[in-house]
C-alpha positions as CSV (number, residue, x, y, z in Angstrom):
1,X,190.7,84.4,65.1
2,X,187.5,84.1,63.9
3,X,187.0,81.0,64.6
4,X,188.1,81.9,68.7
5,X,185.5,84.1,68.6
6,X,182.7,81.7,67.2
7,X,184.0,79.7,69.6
8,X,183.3,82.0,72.4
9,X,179.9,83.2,71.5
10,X,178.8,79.7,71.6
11,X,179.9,79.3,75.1
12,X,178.2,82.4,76.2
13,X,174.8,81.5,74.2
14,X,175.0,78.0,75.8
15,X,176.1,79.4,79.5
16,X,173.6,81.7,78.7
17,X,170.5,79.4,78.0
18,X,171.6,77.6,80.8
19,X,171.3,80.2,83.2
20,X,168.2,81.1,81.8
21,X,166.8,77.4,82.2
22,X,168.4,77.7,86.3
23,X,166.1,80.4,86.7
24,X,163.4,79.3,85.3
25,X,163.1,76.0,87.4
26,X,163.9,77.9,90.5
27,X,161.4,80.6,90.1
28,X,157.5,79.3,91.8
29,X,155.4,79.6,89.9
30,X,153.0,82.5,89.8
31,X,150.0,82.8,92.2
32,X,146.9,82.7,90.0
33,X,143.2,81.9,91.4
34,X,142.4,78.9,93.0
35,X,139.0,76.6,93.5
36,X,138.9,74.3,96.7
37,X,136.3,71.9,98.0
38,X,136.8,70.5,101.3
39,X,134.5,68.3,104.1
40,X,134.4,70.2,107.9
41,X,133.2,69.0,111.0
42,X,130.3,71.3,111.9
43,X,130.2,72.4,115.2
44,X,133.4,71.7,117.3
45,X,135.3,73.2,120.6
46,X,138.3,74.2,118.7
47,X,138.1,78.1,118.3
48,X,142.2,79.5,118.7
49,X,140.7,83.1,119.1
50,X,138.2,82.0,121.8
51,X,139.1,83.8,125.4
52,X,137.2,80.2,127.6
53,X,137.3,76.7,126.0
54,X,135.2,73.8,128.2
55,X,136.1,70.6,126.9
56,X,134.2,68.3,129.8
57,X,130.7,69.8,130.3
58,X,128.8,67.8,132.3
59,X,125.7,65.9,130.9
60,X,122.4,67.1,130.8
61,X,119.2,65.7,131.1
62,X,117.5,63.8,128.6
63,X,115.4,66.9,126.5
64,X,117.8,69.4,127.5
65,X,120.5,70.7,125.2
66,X,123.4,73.7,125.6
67,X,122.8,76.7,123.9
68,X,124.8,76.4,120.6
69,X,125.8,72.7,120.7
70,X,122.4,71.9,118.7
71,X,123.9,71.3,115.2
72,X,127.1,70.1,116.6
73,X,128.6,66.8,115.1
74,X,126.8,67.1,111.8
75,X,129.2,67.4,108.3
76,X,129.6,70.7,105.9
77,X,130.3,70.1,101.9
78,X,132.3,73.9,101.3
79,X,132.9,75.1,97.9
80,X,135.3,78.3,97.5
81,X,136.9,80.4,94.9
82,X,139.6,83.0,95.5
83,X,141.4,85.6,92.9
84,X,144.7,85.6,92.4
85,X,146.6,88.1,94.8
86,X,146.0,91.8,94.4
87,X,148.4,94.1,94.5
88,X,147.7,96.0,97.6
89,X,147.5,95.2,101.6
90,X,150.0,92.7,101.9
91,X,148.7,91.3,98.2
92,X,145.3,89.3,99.7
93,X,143.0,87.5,97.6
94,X,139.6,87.7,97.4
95,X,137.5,84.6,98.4
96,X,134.1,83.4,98.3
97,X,132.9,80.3,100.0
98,X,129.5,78.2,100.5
99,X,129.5,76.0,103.2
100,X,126.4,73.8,103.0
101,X,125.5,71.7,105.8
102,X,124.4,68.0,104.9
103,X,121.9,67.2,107.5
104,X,119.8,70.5,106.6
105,X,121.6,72.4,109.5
106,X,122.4,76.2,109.0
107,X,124.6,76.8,106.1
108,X,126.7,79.6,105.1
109,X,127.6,82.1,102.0
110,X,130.7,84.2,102.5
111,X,132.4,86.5,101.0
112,X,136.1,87.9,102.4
113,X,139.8,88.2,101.7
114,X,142.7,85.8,103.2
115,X,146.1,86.6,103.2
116,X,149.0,84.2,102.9
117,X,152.4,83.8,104.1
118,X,154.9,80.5,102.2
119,X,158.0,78.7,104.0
120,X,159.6,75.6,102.6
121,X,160.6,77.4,99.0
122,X,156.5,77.2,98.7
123,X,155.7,74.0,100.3
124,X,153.7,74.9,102.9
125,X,151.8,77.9,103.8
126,X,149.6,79.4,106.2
127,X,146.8,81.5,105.4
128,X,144.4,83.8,107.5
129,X,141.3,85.6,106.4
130,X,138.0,87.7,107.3
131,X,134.8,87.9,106.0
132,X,131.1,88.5,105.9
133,X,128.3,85.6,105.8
134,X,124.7,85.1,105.2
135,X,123.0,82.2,106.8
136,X,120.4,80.6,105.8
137,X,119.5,79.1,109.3
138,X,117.6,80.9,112.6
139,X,118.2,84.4,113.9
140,X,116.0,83.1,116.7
141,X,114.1,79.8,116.8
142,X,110.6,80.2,117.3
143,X,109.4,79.5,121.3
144,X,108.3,75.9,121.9
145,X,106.9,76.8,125.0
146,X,104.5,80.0,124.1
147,X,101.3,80.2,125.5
148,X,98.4,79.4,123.5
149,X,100.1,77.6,120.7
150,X,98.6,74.3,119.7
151,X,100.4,71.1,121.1
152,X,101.1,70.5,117.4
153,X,102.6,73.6,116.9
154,X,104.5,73.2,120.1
155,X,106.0,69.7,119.6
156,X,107.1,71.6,115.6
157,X,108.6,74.2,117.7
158,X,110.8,71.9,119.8
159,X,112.2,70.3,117.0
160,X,113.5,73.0,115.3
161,X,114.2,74.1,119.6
162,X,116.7,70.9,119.7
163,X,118.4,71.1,116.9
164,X,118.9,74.4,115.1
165,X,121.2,76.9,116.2
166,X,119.6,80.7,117.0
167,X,122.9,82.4,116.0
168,X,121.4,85.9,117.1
169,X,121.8,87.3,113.3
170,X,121.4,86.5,110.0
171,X,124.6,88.4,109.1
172,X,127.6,87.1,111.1
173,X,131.4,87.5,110.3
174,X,133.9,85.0,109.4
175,X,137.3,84.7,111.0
176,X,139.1,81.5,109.5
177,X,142.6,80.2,109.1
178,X,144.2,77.3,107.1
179,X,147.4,75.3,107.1
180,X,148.5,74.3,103.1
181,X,151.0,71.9,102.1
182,X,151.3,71.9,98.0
183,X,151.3,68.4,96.4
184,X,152.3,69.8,92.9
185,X,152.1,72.9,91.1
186,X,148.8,72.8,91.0
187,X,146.9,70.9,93.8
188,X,147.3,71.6,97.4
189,X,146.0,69.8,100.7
190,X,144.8,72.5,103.2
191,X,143.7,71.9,107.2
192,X,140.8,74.9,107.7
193,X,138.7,76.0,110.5
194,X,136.1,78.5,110.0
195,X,134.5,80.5,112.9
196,X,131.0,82.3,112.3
197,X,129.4,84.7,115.0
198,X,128.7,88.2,115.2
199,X,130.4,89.4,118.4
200,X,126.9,90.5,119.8
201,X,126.9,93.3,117.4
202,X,123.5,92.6,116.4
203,X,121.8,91.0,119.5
204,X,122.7,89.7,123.1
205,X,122.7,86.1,121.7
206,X,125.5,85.0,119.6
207,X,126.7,81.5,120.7
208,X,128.8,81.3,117.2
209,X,130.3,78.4,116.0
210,X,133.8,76.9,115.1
211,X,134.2,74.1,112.1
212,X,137.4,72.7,111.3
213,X,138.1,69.8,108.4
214,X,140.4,69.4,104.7
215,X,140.3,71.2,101.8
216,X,141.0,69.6,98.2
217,X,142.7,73.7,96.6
218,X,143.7,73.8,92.7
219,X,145.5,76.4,91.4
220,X,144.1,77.9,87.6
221,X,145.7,78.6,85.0
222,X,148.7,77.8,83.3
């Protein structure tokens, strides 16, 4: 008899540690902060949220340029750290991002909160997110063609003219979205894009601008 019963609580130990093990393995792993680096294209027509999209603009003339295309086609090296998810709203994390242009274009600092939603048991995920940015670039580049300026002065003025952006404010907002597939427990391929205008909020000019490139995200922690 007491042997039966040794018997049995070593089967229910071993079932036991088994199940334990099961669960273990089956259970994701917990979200915990993350660091990301990633390479976007700065300047593109891709902007989902965007009411009118012109893809075949005709040409201009040689000296002439459309208002916010100026920094278009240069690259942006972007930097970001996000918290682990709170425990409120629909359990976003806090993010902070530079974004710093390559070519000495405008670049941005952001600060923000994304939310994110898994499928695949955890494989992929999409993310969406607001924020707030500083620029460093133009509120308004300075007029090339102002009387009384010196031709020096003038020809300076119609460089920066050509190919700085005047975003309209130095505070804009930061509407973005990713697409993430996870590569292991820890590191994770995203697709981004990252909008930055200010809805003419704080002046009538607000061309804005729409980047989109990959993201290199690792999880912290254990």
């Amino acid at each position: 008899m007491i042997r039966l019963e040794k018997g049995v609580l070593g089967a229910v130990l071993a079932l036991a540690s088994t199940t334990a093990m099961a669960q273990e393995t089956a259970t994701p792993p917990r979200e915990g902060a993350e660091v990301a680096i990633g390479v976007l294209h700065h300047g593109t027509d891709f902007h989902p949220l965007g009411g009118k999209l012109i893809f075949d603009l005709p040409k201009l003339p040689d000296g002439q340029i459309y208002e916010g295309f100026e920094e278009n086609g240069t690259v942006d090296v972007q930097i970001a750290y996000r918290t682990a998810p709170l425990r409120i709203l629909l359990k976003p994390r806090l993010t902070a991002k530079s974004q710093i242009n390559t070519a000495g274009r405008t670049s941005f600092f952001s600060i923000g909160a994304e939310w994110r939603q898994h499928i695949l048991r955890g494989r992929v995920y999409g993310q969406v997110g607001i924020g707030a940015t500083v620029i460093d670039g133009y509120s308004f580049t300075p007029d090339p063609f102002q009387p009384g300026i010196s031709n020096d002065e003038a020809w300076r003025r119609y460089d920066i003219y050509r190919r700085r952006t005047s975003f309209g404010s130095k505070i804009l907002f930061n509407p973005n979205a990713s697409i993430g597939v996870r590569v292991d427990r820890r590191w994770a391929v995203e697709l981004a894009w990252e909008h930055f205008s200010h809805r003419q909020i704080f002046s009538d000019t607000n061309p804005g601008i729409d980047n989109v490139g990959i993201r290199i995200v690792r999880r912290l922690g254990r």
